[in-house]
C-alpha positions as CSV (number, residue, x, y, z in Angstrom):
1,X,73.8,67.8,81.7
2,X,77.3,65.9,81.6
3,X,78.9,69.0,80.8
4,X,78.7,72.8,79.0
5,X,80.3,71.8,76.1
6,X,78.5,72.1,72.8
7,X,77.7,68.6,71.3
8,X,80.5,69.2,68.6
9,X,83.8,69.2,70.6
10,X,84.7,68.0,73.9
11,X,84.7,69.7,77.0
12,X,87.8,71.8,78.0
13,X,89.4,72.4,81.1
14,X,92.3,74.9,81.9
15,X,94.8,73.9,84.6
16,X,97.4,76.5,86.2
17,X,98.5,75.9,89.7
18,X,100.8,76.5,92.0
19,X,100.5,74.0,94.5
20,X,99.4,70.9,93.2
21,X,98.0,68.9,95.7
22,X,95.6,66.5,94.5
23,X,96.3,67.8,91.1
24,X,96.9,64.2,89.9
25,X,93.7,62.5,90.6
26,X,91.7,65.6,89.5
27,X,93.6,65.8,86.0
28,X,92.8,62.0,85.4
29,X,89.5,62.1,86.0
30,X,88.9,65.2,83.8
31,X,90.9,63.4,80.8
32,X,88.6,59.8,81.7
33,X,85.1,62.2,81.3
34,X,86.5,63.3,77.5
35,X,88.3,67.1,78.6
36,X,91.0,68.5,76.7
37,X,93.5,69.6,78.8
38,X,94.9,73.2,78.4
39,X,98.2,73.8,80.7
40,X,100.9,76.3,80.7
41,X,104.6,76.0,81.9
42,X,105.3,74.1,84.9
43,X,101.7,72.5,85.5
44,X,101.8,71.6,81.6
45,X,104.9,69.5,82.3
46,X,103.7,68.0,85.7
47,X,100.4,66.7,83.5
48,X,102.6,65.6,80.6
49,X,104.9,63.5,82.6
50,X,101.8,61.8,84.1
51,X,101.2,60.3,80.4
52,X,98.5,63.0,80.3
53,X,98.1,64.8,77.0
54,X,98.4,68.4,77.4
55,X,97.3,71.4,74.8
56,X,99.9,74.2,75.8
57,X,98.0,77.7,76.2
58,X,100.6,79.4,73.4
59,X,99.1,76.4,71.0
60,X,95.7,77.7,71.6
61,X,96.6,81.6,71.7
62,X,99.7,80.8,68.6
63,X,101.9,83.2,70.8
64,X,104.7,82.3,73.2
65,X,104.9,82.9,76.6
66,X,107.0,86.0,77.2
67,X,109.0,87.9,79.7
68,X,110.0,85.0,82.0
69,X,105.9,83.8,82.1
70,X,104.9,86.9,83.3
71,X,102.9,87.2,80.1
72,X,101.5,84.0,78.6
73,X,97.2,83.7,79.3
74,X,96.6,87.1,78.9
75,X,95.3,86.9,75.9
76,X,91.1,86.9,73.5
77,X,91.2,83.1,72.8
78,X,91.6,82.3,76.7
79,X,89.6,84.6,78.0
80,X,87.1,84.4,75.5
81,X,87.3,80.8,76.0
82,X,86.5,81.6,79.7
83,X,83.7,85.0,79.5
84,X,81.8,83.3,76.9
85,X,78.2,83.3,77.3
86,X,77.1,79.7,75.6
87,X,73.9,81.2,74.1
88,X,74.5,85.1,72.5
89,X,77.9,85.2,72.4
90,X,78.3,82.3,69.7
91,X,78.4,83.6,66.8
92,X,81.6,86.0,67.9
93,X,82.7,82.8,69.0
94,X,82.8,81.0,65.6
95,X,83.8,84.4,64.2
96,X,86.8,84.8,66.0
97,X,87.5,81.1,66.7
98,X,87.4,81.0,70.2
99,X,86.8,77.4,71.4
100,X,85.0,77.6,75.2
101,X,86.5,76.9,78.5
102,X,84.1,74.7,81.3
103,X,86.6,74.2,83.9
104,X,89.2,76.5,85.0
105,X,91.8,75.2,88.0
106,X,93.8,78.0,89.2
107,X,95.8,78.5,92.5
108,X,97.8,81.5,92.7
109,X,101.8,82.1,92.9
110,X,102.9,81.6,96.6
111,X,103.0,85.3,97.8
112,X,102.3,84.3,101.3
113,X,104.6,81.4,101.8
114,X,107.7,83.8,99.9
115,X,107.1,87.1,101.9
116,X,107.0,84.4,105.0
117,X,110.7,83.9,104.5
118,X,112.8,85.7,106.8
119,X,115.5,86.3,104.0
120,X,112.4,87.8,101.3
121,X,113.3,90.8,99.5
122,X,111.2,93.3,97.6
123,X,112.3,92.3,94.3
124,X,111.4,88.5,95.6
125,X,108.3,89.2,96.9
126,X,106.6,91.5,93.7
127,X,108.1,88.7,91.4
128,X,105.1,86.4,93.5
129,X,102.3,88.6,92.6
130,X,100.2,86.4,90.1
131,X,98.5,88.8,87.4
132,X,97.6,86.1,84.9
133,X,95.5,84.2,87.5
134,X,93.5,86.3,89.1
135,X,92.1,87.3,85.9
136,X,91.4,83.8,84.8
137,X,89.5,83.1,88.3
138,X,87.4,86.1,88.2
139,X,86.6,85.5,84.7
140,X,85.6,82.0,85.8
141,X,83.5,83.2,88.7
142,X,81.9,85.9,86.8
143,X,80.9,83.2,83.9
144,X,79.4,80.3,86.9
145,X,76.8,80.0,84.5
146,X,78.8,78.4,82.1
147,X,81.9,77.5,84.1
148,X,83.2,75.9,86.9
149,X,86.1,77.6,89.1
150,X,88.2,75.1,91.1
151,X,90.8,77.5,93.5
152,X,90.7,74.9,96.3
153,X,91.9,71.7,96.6
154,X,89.8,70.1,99.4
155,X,87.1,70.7,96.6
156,X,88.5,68.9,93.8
157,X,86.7,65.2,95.6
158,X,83.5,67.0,95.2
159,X,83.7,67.9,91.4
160,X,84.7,64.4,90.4
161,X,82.1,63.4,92.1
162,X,79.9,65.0,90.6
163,X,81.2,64.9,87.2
164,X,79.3,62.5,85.3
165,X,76.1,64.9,85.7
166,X,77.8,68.1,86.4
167,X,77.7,70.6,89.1
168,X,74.4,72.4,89.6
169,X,74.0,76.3,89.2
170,X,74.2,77.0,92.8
171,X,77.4,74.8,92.9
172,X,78.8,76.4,90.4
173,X,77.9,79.5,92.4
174,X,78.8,78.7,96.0
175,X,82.1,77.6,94.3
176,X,82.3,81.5,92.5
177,X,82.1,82.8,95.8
178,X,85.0,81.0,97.0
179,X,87.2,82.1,94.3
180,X,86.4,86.0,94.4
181,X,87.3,85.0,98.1
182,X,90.5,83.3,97.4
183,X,91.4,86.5,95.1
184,X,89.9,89.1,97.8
185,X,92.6,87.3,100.2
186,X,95.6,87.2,97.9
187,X,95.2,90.9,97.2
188,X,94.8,91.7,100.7
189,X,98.1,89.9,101.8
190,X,99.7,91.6,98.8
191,X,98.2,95.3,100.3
192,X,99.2,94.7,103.9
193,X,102.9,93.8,102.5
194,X,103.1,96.6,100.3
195,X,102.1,99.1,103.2
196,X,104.0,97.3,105.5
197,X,107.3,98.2,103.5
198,X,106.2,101.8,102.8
199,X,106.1,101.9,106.3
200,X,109.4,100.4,107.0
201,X,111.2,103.0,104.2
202,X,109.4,106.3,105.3
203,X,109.3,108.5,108.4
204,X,105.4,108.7,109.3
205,X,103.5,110.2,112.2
206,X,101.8,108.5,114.5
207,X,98.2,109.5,112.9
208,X,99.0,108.2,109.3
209,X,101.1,104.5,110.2
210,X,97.5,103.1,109.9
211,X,95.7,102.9,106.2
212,X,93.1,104.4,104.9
213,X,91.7,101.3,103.8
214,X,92.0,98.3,105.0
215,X,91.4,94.9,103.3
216,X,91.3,91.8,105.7
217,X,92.7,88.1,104.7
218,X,91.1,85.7,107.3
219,X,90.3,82.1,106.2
220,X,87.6,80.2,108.4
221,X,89.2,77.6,110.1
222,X,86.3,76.0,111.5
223,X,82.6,76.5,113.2
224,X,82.4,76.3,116.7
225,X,79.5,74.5,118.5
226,X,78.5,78.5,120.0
227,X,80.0,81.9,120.6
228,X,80.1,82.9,124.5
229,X,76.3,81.6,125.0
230,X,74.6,78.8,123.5
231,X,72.5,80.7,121.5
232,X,75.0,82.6,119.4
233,X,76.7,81.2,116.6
234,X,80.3,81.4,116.1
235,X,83.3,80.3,114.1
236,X,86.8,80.5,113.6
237,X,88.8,82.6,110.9
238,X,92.6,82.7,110.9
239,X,94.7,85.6,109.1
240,X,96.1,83.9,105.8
241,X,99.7,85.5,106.7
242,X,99.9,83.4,110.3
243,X,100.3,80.0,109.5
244,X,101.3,79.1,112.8
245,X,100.1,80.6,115.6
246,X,97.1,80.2,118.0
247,X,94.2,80.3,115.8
248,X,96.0,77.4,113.3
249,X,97.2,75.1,116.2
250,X,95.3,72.4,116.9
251,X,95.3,70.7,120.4
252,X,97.5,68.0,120.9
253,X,94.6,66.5,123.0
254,X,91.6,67.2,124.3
255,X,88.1,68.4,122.9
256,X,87.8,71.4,120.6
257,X,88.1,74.9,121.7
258,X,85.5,76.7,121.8
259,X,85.1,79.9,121.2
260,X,85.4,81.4,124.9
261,X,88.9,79.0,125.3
262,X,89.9,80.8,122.3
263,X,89.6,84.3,123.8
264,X,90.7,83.2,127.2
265,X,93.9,81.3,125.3
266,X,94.7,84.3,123.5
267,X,94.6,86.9,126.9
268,X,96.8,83.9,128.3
269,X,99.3,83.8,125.8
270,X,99.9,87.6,125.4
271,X,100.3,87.3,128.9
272,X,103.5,85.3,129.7
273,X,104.6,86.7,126.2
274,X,106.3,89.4,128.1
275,X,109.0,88.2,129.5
276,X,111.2,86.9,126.9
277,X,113.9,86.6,129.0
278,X,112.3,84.7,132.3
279,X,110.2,81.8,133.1
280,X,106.5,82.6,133.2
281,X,102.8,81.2,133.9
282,X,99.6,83.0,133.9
283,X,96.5,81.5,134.8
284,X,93.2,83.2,133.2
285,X,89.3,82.9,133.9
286,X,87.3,85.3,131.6
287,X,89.8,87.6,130.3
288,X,91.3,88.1,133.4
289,X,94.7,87.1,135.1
290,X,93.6,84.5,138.3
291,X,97.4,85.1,138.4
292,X,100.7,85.6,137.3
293,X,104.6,84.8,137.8
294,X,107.7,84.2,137.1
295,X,110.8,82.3,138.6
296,X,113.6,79.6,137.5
297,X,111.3,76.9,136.5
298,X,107.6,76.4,135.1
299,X,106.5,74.4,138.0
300,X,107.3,76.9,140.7
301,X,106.2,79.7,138.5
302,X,103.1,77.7,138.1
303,X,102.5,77.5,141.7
304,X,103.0,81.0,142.7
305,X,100.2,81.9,140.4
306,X,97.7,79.2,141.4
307,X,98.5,80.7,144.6
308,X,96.5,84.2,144.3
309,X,93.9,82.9,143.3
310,X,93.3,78.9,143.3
311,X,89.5,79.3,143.7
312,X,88.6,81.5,140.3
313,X,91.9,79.6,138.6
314,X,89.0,76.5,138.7
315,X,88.4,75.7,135.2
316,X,90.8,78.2,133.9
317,X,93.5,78.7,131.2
318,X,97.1,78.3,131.9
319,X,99.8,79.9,129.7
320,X,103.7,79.3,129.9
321,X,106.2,80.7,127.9
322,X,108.6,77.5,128.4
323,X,108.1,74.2,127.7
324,X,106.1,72.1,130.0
325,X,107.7,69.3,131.9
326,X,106.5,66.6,133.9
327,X,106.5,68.1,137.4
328,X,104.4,71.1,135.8
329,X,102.5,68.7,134.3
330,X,102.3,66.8,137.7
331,X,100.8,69.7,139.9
332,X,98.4,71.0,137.3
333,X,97.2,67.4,137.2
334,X,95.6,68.2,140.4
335,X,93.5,71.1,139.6
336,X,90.6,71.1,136.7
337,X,91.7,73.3,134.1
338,X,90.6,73.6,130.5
339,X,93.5,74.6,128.5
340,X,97.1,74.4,128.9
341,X,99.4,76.5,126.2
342,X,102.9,76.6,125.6
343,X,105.3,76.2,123.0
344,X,106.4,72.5,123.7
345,X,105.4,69.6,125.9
346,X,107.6,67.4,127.0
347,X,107.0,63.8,126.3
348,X,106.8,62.6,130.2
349,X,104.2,66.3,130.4
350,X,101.9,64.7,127.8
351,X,101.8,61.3,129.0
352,X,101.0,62.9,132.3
353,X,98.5,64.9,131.5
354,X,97.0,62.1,128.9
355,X,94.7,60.9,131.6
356,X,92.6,64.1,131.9
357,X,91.5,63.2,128.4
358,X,89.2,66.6,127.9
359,X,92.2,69.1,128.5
360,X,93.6,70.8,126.1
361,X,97.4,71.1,125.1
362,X,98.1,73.5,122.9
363,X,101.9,74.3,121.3
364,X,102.2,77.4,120.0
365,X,105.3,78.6,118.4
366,X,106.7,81.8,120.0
367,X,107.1,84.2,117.4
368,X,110.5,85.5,116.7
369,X,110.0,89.3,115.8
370,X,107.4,91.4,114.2
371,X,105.3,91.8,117.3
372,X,104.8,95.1,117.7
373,X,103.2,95.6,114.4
374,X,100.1,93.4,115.8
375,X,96.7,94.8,114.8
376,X,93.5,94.7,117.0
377,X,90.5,94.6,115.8
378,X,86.9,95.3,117.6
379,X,83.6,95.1,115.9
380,X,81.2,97.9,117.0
381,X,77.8,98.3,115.2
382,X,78.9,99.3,111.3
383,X,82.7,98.8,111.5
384,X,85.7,98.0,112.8
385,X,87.7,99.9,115.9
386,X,91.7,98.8,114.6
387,X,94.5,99.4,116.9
388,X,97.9,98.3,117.7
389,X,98.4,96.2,120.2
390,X,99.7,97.1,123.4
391,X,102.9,95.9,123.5
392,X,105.0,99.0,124.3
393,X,107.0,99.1,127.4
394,X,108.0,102.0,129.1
395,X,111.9,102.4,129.3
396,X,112.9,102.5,133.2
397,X,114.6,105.7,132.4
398,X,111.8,106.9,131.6
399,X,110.2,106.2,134.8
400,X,109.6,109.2,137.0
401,X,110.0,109.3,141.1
402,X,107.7,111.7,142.3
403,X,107.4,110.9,146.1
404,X,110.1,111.8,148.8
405,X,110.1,107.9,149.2
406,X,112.9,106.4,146.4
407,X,112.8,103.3,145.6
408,X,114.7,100.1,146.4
409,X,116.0,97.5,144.4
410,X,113.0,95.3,145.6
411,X,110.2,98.1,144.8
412,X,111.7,98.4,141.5
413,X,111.8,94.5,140.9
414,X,108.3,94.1,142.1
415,X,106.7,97.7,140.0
416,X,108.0,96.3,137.0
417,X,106.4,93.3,137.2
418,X,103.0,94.9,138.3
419,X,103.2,96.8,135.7
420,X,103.6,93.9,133.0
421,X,100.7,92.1,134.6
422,X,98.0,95.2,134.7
423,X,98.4,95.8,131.2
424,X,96.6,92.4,130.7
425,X,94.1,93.3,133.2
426,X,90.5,94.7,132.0
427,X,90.0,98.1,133.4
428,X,89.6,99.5,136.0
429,X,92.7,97.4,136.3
430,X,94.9,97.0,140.1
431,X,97.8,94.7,141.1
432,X,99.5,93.9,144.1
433,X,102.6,92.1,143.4
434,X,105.8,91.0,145.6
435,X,109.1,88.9,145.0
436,X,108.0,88.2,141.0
437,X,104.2,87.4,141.4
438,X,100.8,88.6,141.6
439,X,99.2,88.6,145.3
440,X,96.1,90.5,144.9
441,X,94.3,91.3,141.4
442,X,91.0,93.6,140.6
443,X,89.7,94.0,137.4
444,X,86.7,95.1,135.4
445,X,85.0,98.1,138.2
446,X,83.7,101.1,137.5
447,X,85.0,102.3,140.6
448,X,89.3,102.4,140.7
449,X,89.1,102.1,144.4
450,X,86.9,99.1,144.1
451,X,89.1,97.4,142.2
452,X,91.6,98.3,144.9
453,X,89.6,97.1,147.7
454,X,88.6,93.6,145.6
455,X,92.3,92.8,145.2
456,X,92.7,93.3,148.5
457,X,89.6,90.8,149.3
458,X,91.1,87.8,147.0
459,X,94.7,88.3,148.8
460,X,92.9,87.8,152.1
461,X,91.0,84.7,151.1
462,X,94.0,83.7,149.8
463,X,96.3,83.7,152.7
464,X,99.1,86.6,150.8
465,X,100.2,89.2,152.9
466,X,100.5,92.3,150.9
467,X,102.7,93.9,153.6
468,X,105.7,95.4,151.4
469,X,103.9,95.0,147.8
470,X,103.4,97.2,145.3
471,X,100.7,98.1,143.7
472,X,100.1,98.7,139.3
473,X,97.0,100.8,138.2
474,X,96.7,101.0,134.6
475,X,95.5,104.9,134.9
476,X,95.8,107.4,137.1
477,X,93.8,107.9,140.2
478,X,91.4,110.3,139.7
479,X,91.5,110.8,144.0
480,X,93.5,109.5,146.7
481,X,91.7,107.3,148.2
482,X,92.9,104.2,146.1
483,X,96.2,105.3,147.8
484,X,94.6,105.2,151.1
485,X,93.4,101.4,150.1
486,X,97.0,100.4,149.3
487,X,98.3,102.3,152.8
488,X,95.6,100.1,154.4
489,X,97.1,97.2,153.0
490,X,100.7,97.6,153.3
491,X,101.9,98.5,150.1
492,X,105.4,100.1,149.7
493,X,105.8,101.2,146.7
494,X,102.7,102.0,143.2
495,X,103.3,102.5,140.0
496,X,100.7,104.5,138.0
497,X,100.7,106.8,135.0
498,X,99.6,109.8,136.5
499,X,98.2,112.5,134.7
500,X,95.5,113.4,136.8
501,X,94.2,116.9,137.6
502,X,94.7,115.5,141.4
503,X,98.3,114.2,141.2
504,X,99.7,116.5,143.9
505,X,97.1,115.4,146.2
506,X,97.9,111.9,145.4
507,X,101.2,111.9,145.5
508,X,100.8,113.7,148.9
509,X,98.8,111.2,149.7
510,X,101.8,109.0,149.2
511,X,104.3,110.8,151.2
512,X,102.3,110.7,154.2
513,X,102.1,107.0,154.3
514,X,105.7,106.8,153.7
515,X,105.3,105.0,150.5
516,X,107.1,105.3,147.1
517,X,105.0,106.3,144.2
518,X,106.2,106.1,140.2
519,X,104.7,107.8,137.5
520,X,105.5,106.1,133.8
521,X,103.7,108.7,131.9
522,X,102.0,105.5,129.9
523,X,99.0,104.4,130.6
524,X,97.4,100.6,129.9
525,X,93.5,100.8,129.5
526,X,92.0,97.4,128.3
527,X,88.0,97.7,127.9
C-alpha cells in the first residue's frame, strides 16, 4: 500500500521540529506523494517559505496556540488524528470529525544543547522541556500500525525511499522503537538535570547524593568489530549530555578503536587528567600505567615514562594532557603504539606521525569543570554497581606523619606524585616514584607484597635505581613485610592510608629502616 490513508482524502503528515536538518528534502517529497502538510509555529513558517503549502495545527484544532506555544497540539483532533485505529475506531472518527494522521516528524526542544550552556539558568533550562512532543511521538509509536514516527533525521533518506509503497509493519515498528528511545533519552537528561540542581541547592549526606532511580541517556555511537575477545560482541554508546569527549571523538587518523583501545584510552586519559597545572604523559597496556610523568615539556615527560617500562609500553596507549608537538611526535614515532590522545596536535605532530598510517590520534577536549560529579558504572549479573569516580584528592594538610622520619621537600614532591599515579593502578596497587615519575609499578596481585616485589622486578629490568624513592600503596598493609620490600629497595619515604589493625607494627617497621612513612587516611582501591 502507497499509504494509510482512506481512498477519500489524501494522506497527512504532521511536522514539528526543532532541528531541521534535512527537513527540506523530506517536506518536498511528502507534498510530491499527495500529503497534506500540518505544521505549527516556527516549522510551519520554515515549510511555508519553501513555497510549501502548510495547514496550521490551530486550523485543524480551530483553537490558537496559547501561553507562548506551550499549549498548541494538545488537543482530540491531533491526537485523534494520531491514536486512531483505521478499522474500529472509524466511526468516532466521522462522528467527531477527526481526519487521520500517517506521518508524524517530531524532534524535541533542545534541552541538552540549552542546559549545555555554561550561562543556563533554571528558568532557561525548564522553558526547554517539550510537553507537546513527546506526547505526539508516543502516540505515533504506540499507533505503528497505522503510522509512521520519524524522530531522526539520518532516517528521513530511508522513508522517501520507500514511499511510493510504504514502509512495512516491522519498519514501522523498528522505527517505534527508536522514538520511545529518543523520548526515554530526553526524559532522562531532563531527570539527571533536575537532580543535579536539587543537589546543588540542598545539604545531603553522603548516602542520599545518589538517586533512587536512575534513568540512563546513552546513544550507540557505533558497533565494534568485538568486545575484548573475538567472540564477544560489542558496541559503542555515548551519554546524550557529552557531546564532546572520548566516546564522540573520532580519530584524526588511523583505524577504528576498538573496544579494548577504548578502555585503555579512557584509563589513559583519566590519567594525566590530574595534573591540571603540569605537563603530563602516561603510557597504558591493559588498564594499567606502563608509566607515568611529568616535567616542562611533552617530549621529556614522554620519555621519562617510556622509561619504566619500554617493553610492556609495546603496543600501548599514550595520554598527554598538552598538546602534542613535533619532537613528541618524533620520539613516539619510534616505538609501535596504538593510540595517542590529547587535546591538540600540532600540525608538524600530525604530519609526523602520518606515516604510521594505523595509529590513532585522538583530540579530546579537556573538560572545564564538572568533574567530580562523574558517574561509574559496572555491570554485574542483574544490575548496575554506580559510583562516583575517584577524583578526590587528599588535602596535604590533611596528610598525617607517623614515623620519627619527617619528610623533605623531595619525599613530599615524589609521595604526591605516587600517590596521583596509584589511584589509576588496579589493585593490589604499588608505585615507586622519584624526581616526578614512575620507576617501578605493580598492579593487579592478590598478594600486596607481590605487587611490591613485581615493581621492584620491572625497575631492575629497566635500569631505575629506586635508591631514594618513594613508594604509594593504594591501601594499607595488612603486615610489614611490604615495608621490608621497599627497605630492600631503597625507598625513603611511602605513602599509604593506613588503617590497619597492624599499623604500629608497620610503622615500626618504618622507623627501623629509617624511612618516612605518611598516612592520608584515603584509600584508592580500583578492581
Amino acid at each position: 500500500m502507497s499509504t494509510n490513508a482512506s481512498p477519500e482524502r489524501a494522506p497527512r503528515a504532521l511536522i514539528s521540529v526543532s532541528d531541521k536538518t534535512g527537513l527540506e528534502a523530506l517536506a518536498r517529497g511528502l507534498h510530491g506523494a499527495g500529503y497534506e502538510l500540518l505544521s505549527t509555529g516556527g516549522t510551519a513558517r520554515f515549510l511555508s517559505d519553501l513555497g510549501l503549502p502548510v495547514t496550521a495545527v490551530s486550523a485543524v484544532t480551530q483553537f490558537p496556540e496559547i501561553m507562548g506555544g506551550r499549549v498548541k497540539t494538545l488537543h482530540p483532533k491531533i491526537h485523534g488524528g494520531i491514536l486512531a485505529r483505521r478499522d474500529e475506531d472509524a466511526e468516532v472518527m466521522r462522528e467527531q470529525d477527526i481526519a487521520a494522521i500517517d506521518v508524524v516528524v517530531v524532534n524535541l526542544y533542545p534541552f541538552q544543547s540549552t542546559i549545555a550552556k555554561p550561562d543556563c539558568s533554571l528558568e532557561q533550562a525548564v522553558e526547554q522541556i517539550d510537553i507537546g512532543g513527546p506526547a505526539m511521538i508516543r502516540a505515533a509509536a504506540k499507533n505503528h500500525r497505522w503510522v509512521t514516527t520519524l524522530v531522526d533525521s539520518t532516517d528521513y533518506g530511508d522513508f522517501l525511499r520507500l514511499l511510493p509503497n510504504g514502509a512495512d509493519a516491522v519498519q514501522r515498528r523498528r522505527w517505534a522503537a527508536k522514538a520511545f528511545g529518543h523520548t526515554a533519552q530526553y526524559d532522562a537528561a531532563i531527570n539527571e538535570y533536575l537532580l543535579a540542581s536539587v543537589a546543588d541547592d540542598t545539604a545531603v549526606d553522603e548516602t542520599s547524593a545518589l538517586p533512587t532511580a536512575l534513568p540512563l541517556q546513552l546513544k550507540q555511537v557505533r558497533a565494534l568489530r568485538y568486545g575484548e575477545n573475538p567472540h564477544q560482541r560489542a558496541a559503542l554508546y555515548q551519554s546524550a549530555d557529552c557531546p564532546h569527549r572520548l566516546a564522540a571523538v573520532q580519530p584524526l587518523q588511523g583505524k577504528v578503536l576498538s573496544y579494548n583501545n577504548l578502555l585503555d584510552a579512557d584509563a589513559a586519559w583519566q590519567l594525566v587528567r590530574q595534573w591540571p597545572e603540569q605537563t603530563a604523559c602516561a603510557i597504558i597496556k591493559h588498564g594499567n600505567p606502563c608509566g607515568a610523568a611529568v616535567a616542562e615539556t611533552v617530549a621529556e615527560a614522554y620519555q621519562k615514562a617510556l622509561s619504566c617500562d619500554a617493553q610492556s609500553a609495546f603496543g600501548g596507549i599514550i595520554a598527554s594532557n598538552r598538546e602534542i608537538d613535533e619532537a613528541t611526535a618524533q620520539l613516539i614515532s619510534q616505538q609501535f603504539a596504538e593510540v595517542i590522545i590529547a587535546p591538540s596536535f600540532s600540525a608538524a605532530a600530525r604530519d609526523c606521525l602520518a606515516a604510521k598510517k594505523n595509529l590513532r590520534l585522538l583530540a579530546v577536549p579537556v573538560p572545564e569543570s564538572g568533574v567530580e560529579s562523574e558517574l561509574e558504572f559496572r555491570c554485574i549479573d542483574g544490575g548496575i554497581l554506580v559510583q562516583d569516580r575517584d577524583l578526590v584528592t587528599v588535602p596535604k594538610a590533611d596528610w598525617r606523619v607517623v614515623t620519627e622520619q619527617q619528610p623533605n621537600a623531595q619525599h613530599w614532591h615524589d609521595l604526591h606524585f605516587a600517590w596521583q599515579v596509584v589511584r589509576s593502578v588496579k589493585s593490589n596497587a604499588i608505585v615507586y616514584a622519584a624526581n616526578g615519575q614512575t620507576v617501578g609499578v605493580g598492579a593487579g596481585q592478590m598478594s600486596r607484597v607481590d605487587s611490591a616485589r613485581i615493581a621492584r622486578e620491572t625497575a631492575a629490568m629497566a635500569k631505575l635505581s629506586l635508591q631514594g624513592s618513594a613508594m604509594a600503596s593504594d591501601a594499607f598493609f595488612p603486615f610489614p613485610d611490604s615495608v621490608e620490600e621497599a627497605a630492600a629497595a631503597g625507598v625513603s619515604a611511602i605513602v599509604q592510608p593506613g588503617g590497619s589493625m597492624r599499623d604500629e607494627a608497620v610503622i615500626e617497621a618504618a622507623n627501623q629502616h629509617g624511612i618516612v612513612m605518611v598516612f592520608t587516611g584515603r584509600r584508592h582501591f580500583r578492581h
